[in-house]
FIBALO-421689 format. One record per residue (C-alpha): y, x, z; residue number from 1; residue in one letter. Coordinates in pm, 1 decimal, padded with zeros to 6 digits. Last residue first. Layout:
N
+----------+----------+----------+-----+---+
|       yy |       xx |       zz |   k | r |
+----------+----------+----------+-----+---+
|        Y |        X |        Z | NUM | A |
...
+----------+----------+----------+-----+---+
END
This chain:
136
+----------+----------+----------+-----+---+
|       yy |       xx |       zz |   k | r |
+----------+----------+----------+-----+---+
| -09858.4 |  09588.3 | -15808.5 | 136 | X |
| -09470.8 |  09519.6 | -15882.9 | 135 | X |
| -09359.6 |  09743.0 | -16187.0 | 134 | X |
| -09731.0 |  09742.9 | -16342.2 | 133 | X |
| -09699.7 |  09369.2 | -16410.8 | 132 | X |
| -09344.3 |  09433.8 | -16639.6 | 131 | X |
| -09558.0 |  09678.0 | -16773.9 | 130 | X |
| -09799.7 |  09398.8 | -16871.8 | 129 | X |
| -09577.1 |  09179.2 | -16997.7 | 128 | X |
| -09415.6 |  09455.5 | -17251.1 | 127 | X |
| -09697.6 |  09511.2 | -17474.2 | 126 | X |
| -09792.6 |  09167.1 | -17534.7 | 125 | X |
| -09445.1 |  09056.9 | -17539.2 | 124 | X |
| -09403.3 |  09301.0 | -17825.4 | 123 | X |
| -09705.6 |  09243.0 | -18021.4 | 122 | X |
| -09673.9 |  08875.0 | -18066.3 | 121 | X |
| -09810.3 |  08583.2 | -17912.6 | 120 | X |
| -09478.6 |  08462.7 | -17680.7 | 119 | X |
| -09270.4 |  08522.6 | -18008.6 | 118 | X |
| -09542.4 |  08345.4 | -18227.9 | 117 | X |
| -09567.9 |  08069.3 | -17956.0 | 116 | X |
| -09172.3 |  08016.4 | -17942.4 | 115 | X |
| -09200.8 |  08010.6 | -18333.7 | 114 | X |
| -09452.0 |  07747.1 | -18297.5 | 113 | X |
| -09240.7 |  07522.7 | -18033.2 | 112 | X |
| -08894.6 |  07515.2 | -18249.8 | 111 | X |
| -09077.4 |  07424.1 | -18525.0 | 110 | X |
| -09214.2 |  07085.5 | -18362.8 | 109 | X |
| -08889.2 |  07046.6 | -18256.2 | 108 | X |
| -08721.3 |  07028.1 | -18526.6 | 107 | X |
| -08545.1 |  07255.5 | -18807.2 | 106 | X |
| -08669.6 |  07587.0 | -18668.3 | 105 | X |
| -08495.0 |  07889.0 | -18850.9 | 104 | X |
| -08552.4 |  08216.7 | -18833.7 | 103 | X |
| -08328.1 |  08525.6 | -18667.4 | 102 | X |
| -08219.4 |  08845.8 | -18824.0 | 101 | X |
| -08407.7 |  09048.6 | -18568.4 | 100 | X |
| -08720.7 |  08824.2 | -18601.1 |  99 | X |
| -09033.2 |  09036.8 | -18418.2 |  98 | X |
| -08786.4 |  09141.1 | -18168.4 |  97 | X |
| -08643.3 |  08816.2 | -18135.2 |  96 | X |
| -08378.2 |  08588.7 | -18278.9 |  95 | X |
| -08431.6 |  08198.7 | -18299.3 |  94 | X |
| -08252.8 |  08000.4 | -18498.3 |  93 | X |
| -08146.8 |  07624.8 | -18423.2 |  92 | X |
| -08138.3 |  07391.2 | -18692.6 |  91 | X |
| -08118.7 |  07126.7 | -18493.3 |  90 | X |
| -07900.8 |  06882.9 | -18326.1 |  89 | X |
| -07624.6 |  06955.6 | -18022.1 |  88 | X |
| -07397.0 |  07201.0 | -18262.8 |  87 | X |
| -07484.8 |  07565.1 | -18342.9 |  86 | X |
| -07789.8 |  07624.6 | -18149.8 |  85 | X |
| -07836.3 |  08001.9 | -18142.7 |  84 | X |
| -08166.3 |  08058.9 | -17931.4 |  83 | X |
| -08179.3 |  08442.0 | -17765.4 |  82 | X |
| -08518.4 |  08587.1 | -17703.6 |  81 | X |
| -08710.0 |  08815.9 | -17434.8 |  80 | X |
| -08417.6 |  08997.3 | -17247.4 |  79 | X |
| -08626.2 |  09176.0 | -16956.9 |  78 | X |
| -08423.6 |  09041.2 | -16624.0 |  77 | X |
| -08513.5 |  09222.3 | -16317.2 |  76 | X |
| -08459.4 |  09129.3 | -15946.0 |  75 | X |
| -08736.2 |  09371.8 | -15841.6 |  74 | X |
| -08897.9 |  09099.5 | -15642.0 |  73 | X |
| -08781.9 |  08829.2 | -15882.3 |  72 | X |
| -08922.7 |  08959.5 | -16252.6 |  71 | X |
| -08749.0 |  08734.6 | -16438.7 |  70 | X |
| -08826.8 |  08759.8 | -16870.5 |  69 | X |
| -08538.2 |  08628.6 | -16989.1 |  68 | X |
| -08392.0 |  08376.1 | -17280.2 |  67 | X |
| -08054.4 |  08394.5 | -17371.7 |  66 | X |
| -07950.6 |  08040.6 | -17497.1 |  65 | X |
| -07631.5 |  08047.4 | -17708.1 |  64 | X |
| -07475.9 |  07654.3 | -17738.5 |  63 | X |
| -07307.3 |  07434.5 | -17972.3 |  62 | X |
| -06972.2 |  07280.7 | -18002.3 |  61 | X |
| -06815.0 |  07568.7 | -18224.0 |  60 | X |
| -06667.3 |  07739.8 | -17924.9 |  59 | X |
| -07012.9 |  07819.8 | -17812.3 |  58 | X |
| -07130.7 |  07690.1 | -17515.6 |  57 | X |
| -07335.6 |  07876.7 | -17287.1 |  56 | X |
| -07703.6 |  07886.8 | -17204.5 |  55 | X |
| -07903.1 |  08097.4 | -16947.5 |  54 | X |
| -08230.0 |  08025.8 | -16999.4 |  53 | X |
| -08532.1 |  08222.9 | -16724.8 |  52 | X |
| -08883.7 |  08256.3 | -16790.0 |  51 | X |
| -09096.2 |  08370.5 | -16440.9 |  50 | X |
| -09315.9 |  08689.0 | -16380.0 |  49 | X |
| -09464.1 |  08738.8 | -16043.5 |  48 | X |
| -09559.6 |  08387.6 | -16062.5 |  47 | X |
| -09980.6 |  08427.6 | -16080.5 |  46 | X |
| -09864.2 |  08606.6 | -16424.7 |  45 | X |
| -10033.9 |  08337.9 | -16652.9 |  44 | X |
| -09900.7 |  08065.9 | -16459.1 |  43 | X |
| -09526.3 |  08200.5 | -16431.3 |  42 | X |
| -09592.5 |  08315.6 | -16834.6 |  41 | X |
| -09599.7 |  07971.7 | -16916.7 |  40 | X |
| -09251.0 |  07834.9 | -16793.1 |  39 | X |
| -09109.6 |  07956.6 | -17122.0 |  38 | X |
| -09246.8 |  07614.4 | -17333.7 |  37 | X |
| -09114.2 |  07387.6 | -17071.6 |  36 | X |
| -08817.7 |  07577.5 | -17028.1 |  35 | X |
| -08753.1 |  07633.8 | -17426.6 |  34 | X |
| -08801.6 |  07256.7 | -17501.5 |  33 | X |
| -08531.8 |  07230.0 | -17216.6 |  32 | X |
| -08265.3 |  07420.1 | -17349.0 |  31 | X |
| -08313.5 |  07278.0 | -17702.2 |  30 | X |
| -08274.0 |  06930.2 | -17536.8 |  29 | X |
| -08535.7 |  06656.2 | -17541.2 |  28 | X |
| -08384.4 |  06292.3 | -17677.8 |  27 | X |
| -08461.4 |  06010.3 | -17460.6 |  26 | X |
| -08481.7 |  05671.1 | -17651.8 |  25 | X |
| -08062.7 |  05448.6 | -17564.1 |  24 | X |
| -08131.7 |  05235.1 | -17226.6 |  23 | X |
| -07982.5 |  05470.5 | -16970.5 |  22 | X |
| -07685.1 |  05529.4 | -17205.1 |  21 | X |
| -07609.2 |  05190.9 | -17224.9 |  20 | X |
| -07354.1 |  05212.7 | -17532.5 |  19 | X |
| -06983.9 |  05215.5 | -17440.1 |  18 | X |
| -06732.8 |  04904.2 | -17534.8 |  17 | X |
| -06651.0 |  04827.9 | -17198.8 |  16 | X |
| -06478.4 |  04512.8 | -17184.9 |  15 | X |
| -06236.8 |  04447.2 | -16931.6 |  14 | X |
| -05994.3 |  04722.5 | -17036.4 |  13 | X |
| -05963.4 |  04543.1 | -17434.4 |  12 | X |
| -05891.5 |  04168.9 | -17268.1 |  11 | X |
| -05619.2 |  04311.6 | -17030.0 |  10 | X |
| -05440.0 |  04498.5 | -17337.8 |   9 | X |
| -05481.4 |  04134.5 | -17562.4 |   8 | X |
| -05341.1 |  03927.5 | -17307.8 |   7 | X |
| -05010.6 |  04169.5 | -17260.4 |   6 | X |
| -04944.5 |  04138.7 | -17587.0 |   5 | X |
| -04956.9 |  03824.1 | -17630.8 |   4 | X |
| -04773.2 |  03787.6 | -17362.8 |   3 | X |
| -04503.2 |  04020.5 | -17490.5 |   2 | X |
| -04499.8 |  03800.6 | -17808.7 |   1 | X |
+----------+----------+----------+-----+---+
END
């Protein structure tokens, strides 16, 4: 019986039972839909302005993304968004100025239009520019 046993434990370790990660379909994080989306305003500023995440978990698996506005040769940080991802998977909600309470994006296609409303709306249009004024 202790053969047995001892058969059946070196049979188990030999095979590795995980999935080939490398081979599973890419999935996009939340954090870096909002990078590709944030890095924008670097282009539209001529880099004087850049879009910074700063992410931590949550103790409910998921993650709290506080998006910036970076203004490096002043060193400051204009707090643009925050993302509330609670687990790895959507819904996220995102909580702005223009949203206080927060909507809700249930994809990623979501996810990208209420970025755009946020990046369209009256607030970052008013504040962008002053940002600009701070380092001519």
């Amino acid at each position: 019986m202790v053969e047995l046993t001892h058969w059946l434990m070196d049979r188990c370790v030999m095979s590795n039972q995980w999935p080939e990660f490398d081979k599973l379909p890419k999935t996009r994080s939340v954090r870096s839909i909002l990078l590709e989306e944030g890095n924008g305003v670097s282009e539209r500023t001529n880099g004087e302005i850049r879009f910074v995440v700063e992410s931590e978990p949550t103790g409910k698996g998921g993650f709290l993304h506080h998006c910036f506005l970076f203004m490096p040769k002043v060193g400051y940080r204009y707090p643009l968004l925050r993302v509330v991802q609670d687990n790895l998977d959507y819904p996220v909600r995102v909580i702005a100025d223009i949203w206080p309470q927060g909507t809700t994006a249930d994809n990623e296609t979501k996810l990208r239009q209420d970025l755009g409303v946020v990046f369209q709306s009256e607030a970052v249009t008013k504040v962008v520019p002053q940002l600009l004024e701070l380092v001519s």
